[in-house]
PASEBA-1860 file (N, C-alpha, C; in nm, 3 decimals):
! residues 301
1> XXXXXXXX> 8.332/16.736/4.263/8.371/16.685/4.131/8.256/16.710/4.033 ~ 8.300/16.744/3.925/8.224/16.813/3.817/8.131/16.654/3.758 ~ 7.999/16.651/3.705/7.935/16.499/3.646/7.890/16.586/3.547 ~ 7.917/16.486/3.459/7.865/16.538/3.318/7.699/16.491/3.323 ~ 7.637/16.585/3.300/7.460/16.508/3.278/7.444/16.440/3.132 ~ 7.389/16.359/3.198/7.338/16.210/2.979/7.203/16.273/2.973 ~ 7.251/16.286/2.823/7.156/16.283/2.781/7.014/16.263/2.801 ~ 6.895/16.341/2.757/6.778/16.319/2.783/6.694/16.225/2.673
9> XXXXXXXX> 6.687/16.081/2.691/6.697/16.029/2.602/6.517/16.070/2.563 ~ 6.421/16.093/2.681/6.293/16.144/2.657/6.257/16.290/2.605 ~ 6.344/16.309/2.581/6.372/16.465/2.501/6.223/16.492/2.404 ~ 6.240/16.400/2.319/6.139/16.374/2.215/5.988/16.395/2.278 ~ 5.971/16.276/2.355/5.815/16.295/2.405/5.817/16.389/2.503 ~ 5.905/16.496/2.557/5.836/16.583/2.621/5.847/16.710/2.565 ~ 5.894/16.708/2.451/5.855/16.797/2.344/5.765/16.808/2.301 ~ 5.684/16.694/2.261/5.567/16.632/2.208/5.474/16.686/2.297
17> XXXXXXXX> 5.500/16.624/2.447/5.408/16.674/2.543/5.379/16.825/2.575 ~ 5.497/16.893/2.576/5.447/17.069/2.574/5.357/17.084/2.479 ~ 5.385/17.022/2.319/5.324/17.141/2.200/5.150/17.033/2.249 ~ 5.143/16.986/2.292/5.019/16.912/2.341/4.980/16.763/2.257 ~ 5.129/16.723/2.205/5.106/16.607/2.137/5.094/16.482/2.207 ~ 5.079/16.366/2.197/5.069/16.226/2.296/5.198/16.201/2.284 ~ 5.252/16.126/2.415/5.418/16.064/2.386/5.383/15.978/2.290 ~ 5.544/16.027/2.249/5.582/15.934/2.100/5.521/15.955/1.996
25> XXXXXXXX> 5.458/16.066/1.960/5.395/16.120/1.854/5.523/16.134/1.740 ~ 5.479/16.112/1.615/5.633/16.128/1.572/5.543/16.205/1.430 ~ 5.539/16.350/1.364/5.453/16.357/1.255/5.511/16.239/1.136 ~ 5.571/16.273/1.139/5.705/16.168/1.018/5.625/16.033/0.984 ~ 5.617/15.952/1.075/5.552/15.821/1.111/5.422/15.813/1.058 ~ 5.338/15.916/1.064/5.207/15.923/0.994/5.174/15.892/0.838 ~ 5.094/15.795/0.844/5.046/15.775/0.675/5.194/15.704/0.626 ~ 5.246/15.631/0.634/5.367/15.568/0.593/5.356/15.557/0.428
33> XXXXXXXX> 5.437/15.601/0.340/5.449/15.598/0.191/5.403/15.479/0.103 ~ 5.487/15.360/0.157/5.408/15.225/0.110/5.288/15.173/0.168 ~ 5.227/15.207/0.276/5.113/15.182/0.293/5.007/15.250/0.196 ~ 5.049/15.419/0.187/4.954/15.445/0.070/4.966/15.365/-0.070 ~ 5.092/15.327/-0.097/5.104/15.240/-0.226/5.066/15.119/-0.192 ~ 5.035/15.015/-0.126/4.994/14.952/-0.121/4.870/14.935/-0.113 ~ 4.802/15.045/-0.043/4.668/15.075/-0.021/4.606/15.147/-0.135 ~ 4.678/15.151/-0.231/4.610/15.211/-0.358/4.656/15.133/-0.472
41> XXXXXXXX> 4.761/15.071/-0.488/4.732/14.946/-0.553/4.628/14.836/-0.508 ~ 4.631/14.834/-0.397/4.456/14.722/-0.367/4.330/14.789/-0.493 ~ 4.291/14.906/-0.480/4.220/14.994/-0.521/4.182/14.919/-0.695 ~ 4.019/14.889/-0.706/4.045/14.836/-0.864/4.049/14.922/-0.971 ~ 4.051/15.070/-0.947/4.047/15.152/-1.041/4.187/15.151/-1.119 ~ 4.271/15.144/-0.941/4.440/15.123/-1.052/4.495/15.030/-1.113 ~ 4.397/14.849/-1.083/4.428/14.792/-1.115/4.380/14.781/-1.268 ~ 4.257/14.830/-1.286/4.193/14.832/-1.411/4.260/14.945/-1.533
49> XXXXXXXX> 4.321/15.020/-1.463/4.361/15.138/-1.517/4.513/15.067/-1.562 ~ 4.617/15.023/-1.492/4.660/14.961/-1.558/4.702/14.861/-1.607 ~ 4.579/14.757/-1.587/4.580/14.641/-1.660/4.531/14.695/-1.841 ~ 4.459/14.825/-1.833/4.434/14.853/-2.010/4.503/14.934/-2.060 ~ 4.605/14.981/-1.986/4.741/15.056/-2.033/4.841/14.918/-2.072 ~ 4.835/14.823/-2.040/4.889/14.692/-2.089/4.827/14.629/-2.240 ~ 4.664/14.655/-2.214/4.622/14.569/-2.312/4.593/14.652/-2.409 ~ 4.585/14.809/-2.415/4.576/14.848/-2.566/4.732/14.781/-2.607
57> XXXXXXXX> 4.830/14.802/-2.615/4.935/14.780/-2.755/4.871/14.665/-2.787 ~ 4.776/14.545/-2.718/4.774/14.415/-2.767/4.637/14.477/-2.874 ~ 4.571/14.508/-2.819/4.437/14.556/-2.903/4.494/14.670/-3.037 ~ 4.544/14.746/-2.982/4.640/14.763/-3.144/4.659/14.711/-3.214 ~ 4.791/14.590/-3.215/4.827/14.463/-3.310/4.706/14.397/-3.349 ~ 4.619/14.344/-3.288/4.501/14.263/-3.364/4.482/14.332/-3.386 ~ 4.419/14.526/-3.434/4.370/14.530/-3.543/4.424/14.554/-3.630 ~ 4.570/14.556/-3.657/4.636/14.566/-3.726/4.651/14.409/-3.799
65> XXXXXXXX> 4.658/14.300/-3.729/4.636/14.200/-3.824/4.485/14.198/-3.927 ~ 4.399/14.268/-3.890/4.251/14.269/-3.971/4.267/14.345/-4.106 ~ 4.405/14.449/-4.129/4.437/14.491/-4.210/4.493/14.437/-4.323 ~ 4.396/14.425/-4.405/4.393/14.310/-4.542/4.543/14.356/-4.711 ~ 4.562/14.511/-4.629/4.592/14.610/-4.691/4.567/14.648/-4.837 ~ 4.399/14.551/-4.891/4.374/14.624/-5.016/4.223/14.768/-4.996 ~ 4.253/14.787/-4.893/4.149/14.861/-4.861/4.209/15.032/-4.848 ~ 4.189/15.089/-5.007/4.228/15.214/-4.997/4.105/15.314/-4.969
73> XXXXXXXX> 4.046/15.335/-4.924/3.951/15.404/-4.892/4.062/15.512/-4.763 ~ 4.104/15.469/-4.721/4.190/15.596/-4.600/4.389/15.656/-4.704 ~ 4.374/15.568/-4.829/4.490/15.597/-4.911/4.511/15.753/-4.894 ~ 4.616/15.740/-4.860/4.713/15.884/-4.892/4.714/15.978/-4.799 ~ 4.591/15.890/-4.670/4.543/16.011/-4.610/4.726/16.009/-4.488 ~ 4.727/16.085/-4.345/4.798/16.092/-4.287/4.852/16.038/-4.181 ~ 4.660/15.983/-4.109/4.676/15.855/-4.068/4.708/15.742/-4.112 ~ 4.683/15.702/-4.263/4.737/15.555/-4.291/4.861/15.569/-4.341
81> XXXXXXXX> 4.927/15.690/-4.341/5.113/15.656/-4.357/5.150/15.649/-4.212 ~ 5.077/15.700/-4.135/5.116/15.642/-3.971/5.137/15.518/-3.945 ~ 4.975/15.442/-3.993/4.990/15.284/-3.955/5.077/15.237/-4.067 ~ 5.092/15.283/-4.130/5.210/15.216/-4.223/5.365/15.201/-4.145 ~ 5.345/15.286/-4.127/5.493/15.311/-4.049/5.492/15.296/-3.882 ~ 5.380/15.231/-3.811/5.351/15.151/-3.720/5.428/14.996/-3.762 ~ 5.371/14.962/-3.814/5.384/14.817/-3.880/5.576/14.774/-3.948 ~ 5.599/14.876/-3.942/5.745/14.848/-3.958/5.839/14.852/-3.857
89> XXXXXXXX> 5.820/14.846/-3.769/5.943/14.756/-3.627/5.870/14.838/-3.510 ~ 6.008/14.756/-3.401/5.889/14.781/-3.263/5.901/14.947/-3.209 ~ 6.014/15.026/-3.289/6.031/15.120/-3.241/5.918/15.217/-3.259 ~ 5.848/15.188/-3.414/5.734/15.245/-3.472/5.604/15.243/-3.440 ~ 5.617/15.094/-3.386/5.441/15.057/-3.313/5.466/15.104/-3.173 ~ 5.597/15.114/-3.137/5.570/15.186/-2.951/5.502/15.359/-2.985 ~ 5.577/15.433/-3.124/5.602/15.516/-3.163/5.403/15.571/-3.211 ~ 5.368/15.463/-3.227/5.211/15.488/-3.291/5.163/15.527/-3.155
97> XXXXXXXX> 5.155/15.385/-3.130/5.068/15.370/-2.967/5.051/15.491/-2.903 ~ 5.192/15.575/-2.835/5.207/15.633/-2.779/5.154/15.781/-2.867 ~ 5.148/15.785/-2.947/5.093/15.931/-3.050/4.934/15.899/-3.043 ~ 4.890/15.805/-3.047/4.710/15.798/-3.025/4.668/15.765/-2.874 ~ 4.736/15.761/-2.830/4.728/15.802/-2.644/4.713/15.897/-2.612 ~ 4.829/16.014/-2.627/4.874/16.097/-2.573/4.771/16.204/-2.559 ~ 4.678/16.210/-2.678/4.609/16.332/-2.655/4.459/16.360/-2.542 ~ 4.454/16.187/-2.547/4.290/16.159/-2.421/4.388/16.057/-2.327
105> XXXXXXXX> 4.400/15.937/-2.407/4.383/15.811/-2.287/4.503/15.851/-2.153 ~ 4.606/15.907/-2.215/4.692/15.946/-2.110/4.646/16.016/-1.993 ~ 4.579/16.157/-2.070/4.500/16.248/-1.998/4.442/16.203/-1.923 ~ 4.371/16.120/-1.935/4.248/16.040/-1.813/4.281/15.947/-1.726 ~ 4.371/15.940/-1.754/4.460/15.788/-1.643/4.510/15.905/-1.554 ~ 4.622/15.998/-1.621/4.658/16.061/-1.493/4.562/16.165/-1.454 ~ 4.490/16.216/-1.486/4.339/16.307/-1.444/4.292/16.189/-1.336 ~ 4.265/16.079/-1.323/4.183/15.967/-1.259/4.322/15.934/-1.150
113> XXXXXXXX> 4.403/15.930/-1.148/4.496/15.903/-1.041/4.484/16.057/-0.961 ~ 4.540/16.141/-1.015/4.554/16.249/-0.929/4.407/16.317/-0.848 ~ 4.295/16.326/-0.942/4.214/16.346/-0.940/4.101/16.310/-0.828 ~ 4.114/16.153/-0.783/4.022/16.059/-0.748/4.107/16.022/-0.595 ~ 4.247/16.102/-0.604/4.311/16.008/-0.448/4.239/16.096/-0.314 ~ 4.260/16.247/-0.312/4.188/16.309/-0.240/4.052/16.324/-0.246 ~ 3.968/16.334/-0.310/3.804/16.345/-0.335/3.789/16.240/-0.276 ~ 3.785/16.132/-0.293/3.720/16.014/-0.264/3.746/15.969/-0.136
121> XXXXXXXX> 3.861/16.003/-0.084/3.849/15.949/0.051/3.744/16.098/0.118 ~ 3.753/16.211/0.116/3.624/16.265/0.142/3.485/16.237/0.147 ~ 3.445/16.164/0.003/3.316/16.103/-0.044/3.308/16.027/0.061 ~ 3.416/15.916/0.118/3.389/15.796/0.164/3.367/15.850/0.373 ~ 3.406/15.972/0.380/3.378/16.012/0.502/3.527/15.958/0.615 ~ 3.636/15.892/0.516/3.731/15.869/0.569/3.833/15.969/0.615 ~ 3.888/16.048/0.510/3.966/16.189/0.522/3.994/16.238/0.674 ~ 3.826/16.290/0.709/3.853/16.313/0.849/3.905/16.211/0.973
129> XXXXXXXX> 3.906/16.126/0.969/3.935/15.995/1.054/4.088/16.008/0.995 ~ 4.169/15.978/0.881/4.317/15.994/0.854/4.362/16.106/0.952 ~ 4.273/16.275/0.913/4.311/16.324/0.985/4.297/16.380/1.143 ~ 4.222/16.264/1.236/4.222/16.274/1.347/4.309/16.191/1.400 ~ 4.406/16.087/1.322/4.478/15.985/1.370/4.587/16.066/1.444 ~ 4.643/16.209/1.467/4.603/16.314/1.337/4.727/16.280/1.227 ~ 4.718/16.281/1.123/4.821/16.308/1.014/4.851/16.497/0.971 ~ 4.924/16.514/1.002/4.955/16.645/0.883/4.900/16.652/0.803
137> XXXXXXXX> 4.806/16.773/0.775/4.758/16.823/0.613/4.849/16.826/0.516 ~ 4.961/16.838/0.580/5.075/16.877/0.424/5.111/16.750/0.413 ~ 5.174/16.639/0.511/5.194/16.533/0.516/5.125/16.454/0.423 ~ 4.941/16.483/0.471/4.895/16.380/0.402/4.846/16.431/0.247 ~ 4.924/16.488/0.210/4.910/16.585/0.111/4.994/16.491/-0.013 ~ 5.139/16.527/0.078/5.242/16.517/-0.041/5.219/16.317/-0.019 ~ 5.187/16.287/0.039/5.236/16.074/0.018/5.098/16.128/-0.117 ~ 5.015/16.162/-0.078/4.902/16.126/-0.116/4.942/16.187/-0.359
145> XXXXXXXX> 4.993/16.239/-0.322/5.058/16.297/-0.404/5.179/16.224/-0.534 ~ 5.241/16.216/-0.420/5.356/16.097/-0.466/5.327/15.994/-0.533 ~ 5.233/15.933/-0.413/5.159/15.791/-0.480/5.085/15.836/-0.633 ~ 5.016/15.918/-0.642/4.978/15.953/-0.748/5.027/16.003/-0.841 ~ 5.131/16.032/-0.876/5.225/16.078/-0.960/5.332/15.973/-0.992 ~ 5.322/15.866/-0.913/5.369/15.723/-0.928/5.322/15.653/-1.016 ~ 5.191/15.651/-0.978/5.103/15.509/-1.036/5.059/15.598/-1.190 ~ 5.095/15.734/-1.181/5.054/15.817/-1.363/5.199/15.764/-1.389
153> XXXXXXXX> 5.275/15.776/-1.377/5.441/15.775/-1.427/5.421/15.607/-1.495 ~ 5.362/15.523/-1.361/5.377/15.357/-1.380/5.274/15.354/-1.517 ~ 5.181/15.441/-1.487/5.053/15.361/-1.656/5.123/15.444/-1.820 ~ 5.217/15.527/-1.795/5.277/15.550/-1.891/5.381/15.457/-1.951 ~ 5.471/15.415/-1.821/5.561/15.293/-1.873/5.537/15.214/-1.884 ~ 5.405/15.146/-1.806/5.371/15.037/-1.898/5.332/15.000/-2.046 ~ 5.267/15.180/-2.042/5.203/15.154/-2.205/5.307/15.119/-2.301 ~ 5.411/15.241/-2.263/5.526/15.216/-2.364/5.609/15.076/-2.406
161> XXXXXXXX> 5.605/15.034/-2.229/5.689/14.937/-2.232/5.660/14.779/-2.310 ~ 5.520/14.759/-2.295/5.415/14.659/-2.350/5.381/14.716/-2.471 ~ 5.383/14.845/-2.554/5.370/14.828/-2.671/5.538/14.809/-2.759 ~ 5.653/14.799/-2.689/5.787/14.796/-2.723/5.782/14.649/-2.747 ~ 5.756/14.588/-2.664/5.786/14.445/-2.641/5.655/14.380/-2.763 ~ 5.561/14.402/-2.789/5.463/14.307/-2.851/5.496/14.340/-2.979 ~ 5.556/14.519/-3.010/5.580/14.534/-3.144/5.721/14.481/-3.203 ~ 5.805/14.476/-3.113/5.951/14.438/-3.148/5.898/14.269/-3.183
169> XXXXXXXX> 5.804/14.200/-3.124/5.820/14.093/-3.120/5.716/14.043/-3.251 ~ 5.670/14.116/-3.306/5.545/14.117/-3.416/5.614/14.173/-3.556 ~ 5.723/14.247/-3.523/5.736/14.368/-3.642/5.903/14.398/-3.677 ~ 5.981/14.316/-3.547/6.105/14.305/-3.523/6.135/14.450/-3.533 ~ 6.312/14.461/-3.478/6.362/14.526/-3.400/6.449/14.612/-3.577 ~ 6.378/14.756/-3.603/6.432/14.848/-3.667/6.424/14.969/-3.615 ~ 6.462/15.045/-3.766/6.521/15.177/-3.772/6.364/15.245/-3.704 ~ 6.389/15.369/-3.671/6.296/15.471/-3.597/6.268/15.598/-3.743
177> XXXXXXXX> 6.129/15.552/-3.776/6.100/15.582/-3.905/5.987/15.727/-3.851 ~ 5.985/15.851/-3.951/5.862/15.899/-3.916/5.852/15.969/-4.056 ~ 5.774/16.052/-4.068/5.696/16.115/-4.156/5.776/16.246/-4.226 ~ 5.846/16.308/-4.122/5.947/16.449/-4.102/6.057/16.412/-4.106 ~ 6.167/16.318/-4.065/6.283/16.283/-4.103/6.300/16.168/-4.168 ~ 6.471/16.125/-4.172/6.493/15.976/-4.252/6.505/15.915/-4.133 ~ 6.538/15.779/-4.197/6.545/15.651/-4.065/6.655/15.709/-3.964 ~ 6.595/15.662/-3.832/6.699/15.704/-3.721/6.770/15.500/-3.680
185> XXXXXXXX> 6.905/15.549/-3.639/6.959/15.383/-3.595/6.816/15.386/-3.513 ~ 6.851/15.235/-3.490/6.751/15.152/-3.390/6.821/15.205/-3.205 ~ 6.943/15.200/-3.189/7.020/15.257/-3.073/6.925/15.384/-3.069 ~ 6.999/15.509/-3.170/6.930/15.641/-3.100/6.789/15.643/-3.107 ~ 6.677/15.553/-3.179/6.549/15.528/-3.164/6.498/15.538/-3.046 ~ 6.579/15.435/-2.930/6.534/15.433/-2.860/6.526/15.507/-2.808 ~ 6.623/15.609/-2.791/6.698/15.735/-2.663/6.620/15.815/-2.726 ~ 6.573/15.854/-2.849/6.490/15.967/-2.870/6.327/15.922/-2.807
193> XXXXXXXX> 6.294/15.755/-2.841/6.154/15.701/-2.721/6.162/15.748/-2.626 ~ 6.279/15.742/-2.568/6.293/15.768/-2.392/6.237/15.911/-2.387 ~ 6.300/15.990/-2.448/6.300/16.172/-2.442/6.140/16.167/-2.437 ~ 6.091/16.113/-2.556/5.930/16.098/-2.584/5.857/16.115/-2.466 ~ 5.872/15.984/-2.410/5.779/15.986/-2.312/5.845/16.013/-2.172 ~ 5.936/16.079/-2.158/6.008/16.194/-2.076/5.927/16.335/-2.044 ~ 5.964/16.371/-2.168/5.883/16.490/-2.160/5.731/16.479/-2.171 ~ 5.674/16.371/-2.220/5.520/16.354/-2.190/5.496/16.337/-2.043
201> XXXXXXXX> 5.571/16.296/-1.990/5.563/16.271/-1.821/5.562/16.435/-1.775 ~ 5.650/16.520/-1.836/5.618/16.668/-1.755/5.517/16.711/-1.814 ~ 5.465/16.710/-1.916/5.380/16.780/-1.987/5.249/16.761/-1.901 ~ 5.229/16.598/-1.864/5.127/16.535/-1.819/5.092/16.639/-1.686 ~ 5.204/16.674/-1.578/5.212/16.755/-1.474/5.154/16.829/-1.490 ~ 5.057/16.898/-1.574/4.944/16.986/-1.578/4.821/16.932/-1.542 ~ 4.820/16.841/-1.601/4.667/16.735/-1.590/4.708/16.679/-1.449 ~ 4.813/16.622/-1.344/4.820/16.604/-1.260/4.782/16.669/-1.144
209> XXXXXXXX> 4.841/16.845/-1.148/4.825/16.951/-1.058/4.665/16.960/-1.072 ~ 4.640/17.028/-1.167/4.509/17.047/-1.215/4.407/16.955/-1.130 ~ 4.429/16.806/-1.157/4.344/16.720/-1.113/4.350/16.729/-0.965 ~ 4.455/16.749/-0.898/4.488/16.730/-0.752/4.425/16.858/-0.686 ~ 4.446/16.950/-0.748/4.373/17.122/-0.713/4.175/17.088/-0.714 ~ 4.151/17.028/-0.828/4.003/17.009/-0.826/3.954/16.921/-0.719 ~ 4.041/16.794/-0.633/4.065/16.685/-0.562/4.025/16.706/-0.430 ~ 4.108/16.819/-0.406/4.097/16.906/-0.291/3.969/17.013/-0.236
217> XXXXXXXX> 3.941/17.040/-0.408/3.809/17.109/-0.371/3.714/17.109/-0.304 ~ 3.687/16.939/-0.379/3.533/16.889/-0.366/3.526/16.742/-0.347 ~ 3.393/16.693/-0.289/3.406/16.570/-0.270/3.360/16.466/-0.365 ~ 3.368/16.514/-0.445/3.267/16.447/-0.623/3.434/16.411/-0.687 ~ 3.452/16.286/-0.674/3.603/16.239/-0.729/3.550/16.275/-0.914 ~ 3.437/16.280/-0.940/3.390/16.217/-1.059/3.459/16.378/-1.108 ~ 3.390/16.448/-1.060/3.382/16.589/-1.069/3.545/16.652/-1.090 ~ 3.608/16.602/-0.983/3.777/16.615/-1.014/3.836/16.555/-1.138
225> XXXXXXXX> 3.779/16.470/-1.174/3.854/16.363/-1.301/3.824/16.466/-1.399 ~ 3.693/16.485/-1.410/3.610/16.506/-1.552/3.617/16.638/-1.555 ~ 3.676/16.737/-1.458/3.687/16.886/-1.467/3.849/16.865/-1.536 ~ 3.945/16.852/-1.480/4.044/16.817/-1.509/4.015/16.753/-1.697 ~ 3.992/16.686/-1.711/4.013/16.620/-1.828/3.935/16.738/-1.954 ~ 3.819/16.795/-1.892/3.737/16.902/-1.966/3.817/17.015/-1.960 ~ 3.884/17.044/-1.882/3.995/17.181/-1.923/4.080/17.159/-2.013 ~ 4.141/17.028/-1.980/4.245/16.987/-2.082/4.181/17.055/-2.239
233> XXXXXXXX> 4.089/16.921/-2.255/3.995/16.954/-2.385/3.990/17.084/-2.428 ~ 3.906/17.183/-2.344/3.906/17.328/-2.435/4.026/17.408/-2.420 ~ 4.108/17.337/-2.335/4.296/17.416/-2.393/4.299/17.412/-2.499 ~ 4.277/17.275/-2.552/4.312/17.230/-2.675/4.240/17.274/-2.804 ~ 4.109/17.311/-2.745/4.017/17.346/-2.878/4.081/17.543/-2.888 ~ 4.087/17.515/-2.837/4.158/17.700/-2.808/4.303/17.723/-2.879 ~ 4.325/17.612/-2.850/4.469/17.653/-2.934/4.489/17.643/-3.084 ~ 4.377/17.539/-3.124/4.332/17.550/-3.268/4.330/17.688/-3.342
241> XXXXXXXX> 4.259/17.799/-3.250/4.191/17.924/-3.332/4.320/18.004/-3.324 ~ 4.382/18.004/-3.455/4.496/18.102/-3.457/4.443/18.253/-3.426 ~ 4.333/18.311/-3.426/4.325/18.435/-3.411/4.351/18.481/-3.256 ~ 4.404/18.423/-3.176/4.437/18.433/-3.048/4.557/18.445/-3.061 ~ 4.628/18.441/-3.171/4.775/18.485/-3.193/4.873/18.451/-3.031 ~ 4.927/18.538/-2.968/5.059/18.488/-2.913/4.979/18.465/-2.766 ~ 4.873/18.469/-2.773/4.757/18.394/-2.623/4.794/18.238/-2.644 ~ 4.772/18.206/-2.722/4.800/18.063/-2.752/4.879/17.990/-2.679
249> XXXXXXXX> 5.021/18.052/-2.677/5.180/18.030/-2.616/5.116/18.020/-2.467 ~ 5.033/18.058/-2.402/5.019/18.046/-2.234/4.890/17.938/-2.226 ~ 4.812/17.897/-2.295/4.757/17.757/-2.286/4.852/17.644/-2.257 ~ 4.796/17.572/-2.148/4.848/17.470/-2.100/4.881/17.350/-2.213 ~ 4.813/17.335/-2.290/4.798/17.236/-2.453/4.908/17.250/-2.559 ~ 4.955/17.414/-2.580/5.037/17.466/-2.662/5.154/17.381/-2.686 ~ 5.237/17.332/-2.638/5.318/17.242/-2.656/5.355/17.117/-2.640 ~ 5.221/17.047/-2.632/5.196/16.919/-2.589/5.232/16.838/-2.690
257> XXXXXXXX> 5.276/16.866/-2.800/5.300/16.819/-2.897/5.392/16.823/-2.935 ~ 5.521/16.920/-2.879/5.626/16.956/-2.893/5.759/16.828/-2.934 ~ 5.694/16.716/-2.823/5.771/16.579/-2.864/5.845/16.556/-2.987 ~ 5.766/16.576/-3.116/5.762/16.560/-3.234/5.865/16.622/-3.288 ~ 5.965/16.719/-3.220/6.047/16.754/-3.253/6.183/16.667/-3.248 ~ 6.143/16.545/-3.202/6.299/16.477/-3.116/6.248/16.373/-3.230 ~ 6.172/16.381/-3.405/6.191/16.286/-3.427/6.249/16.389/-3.576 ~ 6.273/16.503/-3.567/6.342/16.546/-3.649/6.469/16.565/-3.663
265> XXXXXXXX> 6.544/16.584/-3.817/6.705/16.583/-3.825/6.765/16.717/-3.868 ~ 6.828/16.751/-3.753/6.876/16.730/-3.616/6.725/16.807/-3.522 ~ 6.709/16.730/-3.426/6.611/16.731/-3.288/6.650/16.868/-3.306 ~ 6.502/16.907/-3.311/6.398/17.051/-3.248/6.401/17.013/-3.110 ~ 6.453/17.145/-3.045/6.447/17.137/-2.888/6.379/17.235/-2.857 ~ 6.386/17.365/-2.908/6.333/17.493/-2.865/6.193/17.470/-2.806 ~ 6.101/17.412/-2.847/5.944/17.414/-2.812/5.947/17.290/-2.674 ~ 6.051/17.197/-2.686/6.029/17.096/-2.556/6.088/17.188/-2.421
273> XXXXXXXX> 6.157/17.256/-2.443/6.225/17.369/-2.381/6.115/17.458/-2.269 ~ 6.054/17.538/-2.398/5.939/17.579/-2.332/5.859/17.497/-2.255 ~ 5.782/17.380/-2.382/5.705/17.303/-2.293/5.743/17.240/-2.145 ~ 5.815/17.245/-2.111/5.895/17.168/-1.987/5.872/17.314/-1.882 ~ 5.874/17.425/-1.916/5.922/17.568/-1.859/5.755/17.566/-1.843 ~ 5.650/17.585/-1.933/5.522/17.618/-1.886/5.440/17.499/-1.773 ~ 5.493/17.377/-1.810/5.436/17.277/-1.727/5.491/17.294/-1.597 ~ 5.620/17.308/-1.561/5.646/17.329/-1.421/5.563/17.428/-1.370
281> XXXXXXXX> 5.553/17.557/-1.465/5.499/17.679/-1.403/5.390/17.669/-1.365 ~ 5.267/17.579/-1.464/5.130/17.562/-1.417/5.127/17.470/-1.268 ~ 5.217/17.317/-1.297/5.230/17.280/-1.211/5.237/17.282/-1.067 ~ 5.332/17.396/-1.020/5.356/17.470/-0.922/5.225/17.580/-0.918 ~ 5.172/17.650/-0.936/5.041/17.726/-0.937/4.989/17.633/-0.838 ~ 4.926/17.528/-0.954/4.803/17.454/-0.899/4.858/17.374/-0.790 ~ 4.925/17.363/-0.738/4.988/17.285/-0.639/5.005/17.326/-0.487 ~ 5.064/17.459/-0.544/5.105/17.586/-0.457/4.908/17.617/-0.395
289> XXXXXXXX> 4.862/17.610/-0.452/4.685/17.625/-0.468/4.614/17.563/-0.343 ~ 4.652/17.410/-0.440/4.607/17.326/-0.349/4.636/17.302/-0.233 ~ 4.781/17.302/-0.154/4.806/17.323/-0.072/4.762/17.400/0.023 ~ 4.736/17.547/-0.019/4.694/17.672/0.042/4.592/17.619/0.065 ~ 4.452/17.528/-0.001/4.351/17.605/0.016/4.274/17.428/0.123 ~ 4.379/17.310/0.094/4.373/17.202/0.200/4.378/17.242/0.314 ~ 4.500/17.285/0.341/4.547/17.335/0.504/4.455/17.475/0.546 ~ 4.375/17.536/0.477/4.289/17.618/0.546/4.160/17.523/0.531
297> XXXXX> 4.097/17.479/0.501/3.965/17.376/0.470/3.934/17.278/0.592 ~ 3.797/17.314/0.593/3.717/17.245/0.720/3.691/17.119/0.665 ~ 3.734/17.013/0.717/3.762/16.856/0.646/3.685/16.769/0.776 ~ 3.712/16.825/0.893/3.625/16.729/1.013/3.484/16.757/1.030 ~ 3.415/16.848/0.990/3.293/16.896/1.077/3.185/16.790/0.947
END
C-alpha cells in the first residue's frame, strides 16, 4: 500500500544547516524594524531634533508678537510682505514657517537622520557586533534606512503640523494668501499645503541618499551630516550663476523651489514634475552607491 510521506516540517533548519547557517536562523528575523525605531527614538539627537521642529512655529509667533508694526526700516522690502502675509491665518503662518525652513533647517534634520544612523554605529565599534549576530548587509541596510527616512518624513510633519495648529489658533482659520496669486479657499489651501510639503519630502530624498552614501563611507557621523549639508549648499550657490546656462537643470538644488508653483493661478506643475523626476534619479544613484559599496566594505576587522 502506497503512504503518502508529511511533510518535512524541519525543512527550514536543514536548509539553514547546508548553506552553514545555525538551526533556525531566519535572515528575515534579524534587526526587527521597530526595534530600530524604538532604538532610535531612545537616541537624544532625535529627540532634540524633533522636539525643535515643534518649537520653532512657537518661536516664530513670539517674534511675531514683538512686532510693534511701526517699524519700517524692512518696508516694501519682500520679506516683510511675507511676514505680513504670515500673520493673516493659519494657512499663511504654516505657509511662512515652512518657506524659512526649507532651504537649511530641513536640510539638516534630514542630512542628521540619514547621515548619523550608519556612521555612528561604526564610530561606536558596534556595526561589527550587529553584523556578527550576523544580520544581512542589505538587511541592515534598508531597516536602517527606513527608520531614517521615517523620523525625516516625522520632523517635517511635525513642523508643519505644529506650525498649522499654533497659527490657526493665533491668526484663525483663512484664505491661502501669497505674493503671485489671489486668495485661495481655505479647503484648497490646505490640499495645495499638503502638495507643499509632499513634494518637499521628495525633493528632501537627495539630502537623504546623499547623507546615507557619505554614512556608509566613513566613520565620522559628523563628517556624513556636514558633507551632505555642504553639497547641498554649493548646489545651491551654483545654481545662482546663470552663466552655467542649461548645467543648472542637473544640480540637485534646481528645483527645490519648484513648490511655489502650487501657489499659483492655475498651479505650475511643469518644474514639480521635473523636480520629483531628478530627485528620484539622484536618489537611486546614491543609494544604488551605497549599497554597492556597504556590501563590498570591510566593517569587522
Amino acid at each position: 500500500m502506497n503512504t503518502v510521506e508529511s511533510p518535512d516540517v524541519h525543512q527550514p533548519d536543514q536548509v539553514a544547516q547546508r548553506s552553514g547557517a545555525a538551526a533556525g536562523y531566519r535572515a528575515r528575523f534579524t534587526l526587527p524594524l521597530w526595534a530600530e525605531v524604538r532604538r532610535q527614538a531612545s537616541r537624544r539627537r532625535t529627540q532634540l531634533t524633533l522636539g525643535f521642529m515643534a518649537l520653532l512655529p512657537l518661536i516664530v509667533l513670539i517674534a511675531f508678537e514683538f512686532d510693534s508694526g511701526d517699524d519700517d526700516d524692512n518696508g516694501g522690502g519682500e520679506f516683510a510682505s511675507l511676514v505680513e502675509l504670515a500673520t493673516s491665518g493659519g494657512l499663511n503662518f504654516t505657509l511662512f514657517t515652512i518657506f524659512v525652513s526649507s532651504s537649511f533647517l530641513l536640510v539638516v534634520a534630514v542630512a542628521l537622520f540619514c547621515g548619523d544612523t550608519v556612521a555612528s554605529e561604526a564610530s561606536w565599534g558596534s556595526l561589527r557586533y550587529l553584523l556578527a549576530v550576523p544580520v544581512p548587509r542589505a538587511r541592515l541596510l534598508t531597516v536602517k534606512l527606513v527608520v531614517a527616512l521615517a523620523y525625516s518624513g516625522l520632523s517635517l510633519v511635525v513642523l508643519a503640523a505644529t506650525a498649522l495648529l499654533v497659527g490657526t489658533v493665533r491668526y484663525g482659520w483663512s484664505p491661502l494668501r501669497s505674493t503671485v496669486a489671489a486668495e485661495i479657499p481655505a479647503g484648497e489651501g490646505l490640499l495645495r499645503l499638503l502638495g507643499i510639503v509632499g513634494y518637499l519630502a521628495v525633493v528632501l530624498l537627495i539630502v537623504a541618499s546623499l547623507a546615507f552614501l557619505l554614512s556608509v563611507s566613513t566613520d565620522a557621523a559628523l563628517g556624513a551630516v556636514g558633507g551632505a549639508v555642504l553639497l547641498w549648499i554649493l548646489s545651491s550657490i551654483l545654481d545662482q550663476i546663470t552663466a552655467l546656462g542649461v548645467l543648472r537643470d542637473f544640480l540637485p538644488t534646481h528645483f527645490s523651489t519648484a513648490w511655489l508653483g502650487l501657489l499659483s493661478t492655475p498651479t505650475q506643475t511643469d518644474d514639480i514634475v521635473k523636480g520629483c523626476v531628478s530627485a528620484l534619479a539622484y536618489a537611486t544613484v546614491f543609494l544604488s552607491v551605497a549599497y554597492w559599496r556597504f556590501t563590498r566594505k570591510d566593517v569587522t576587522s
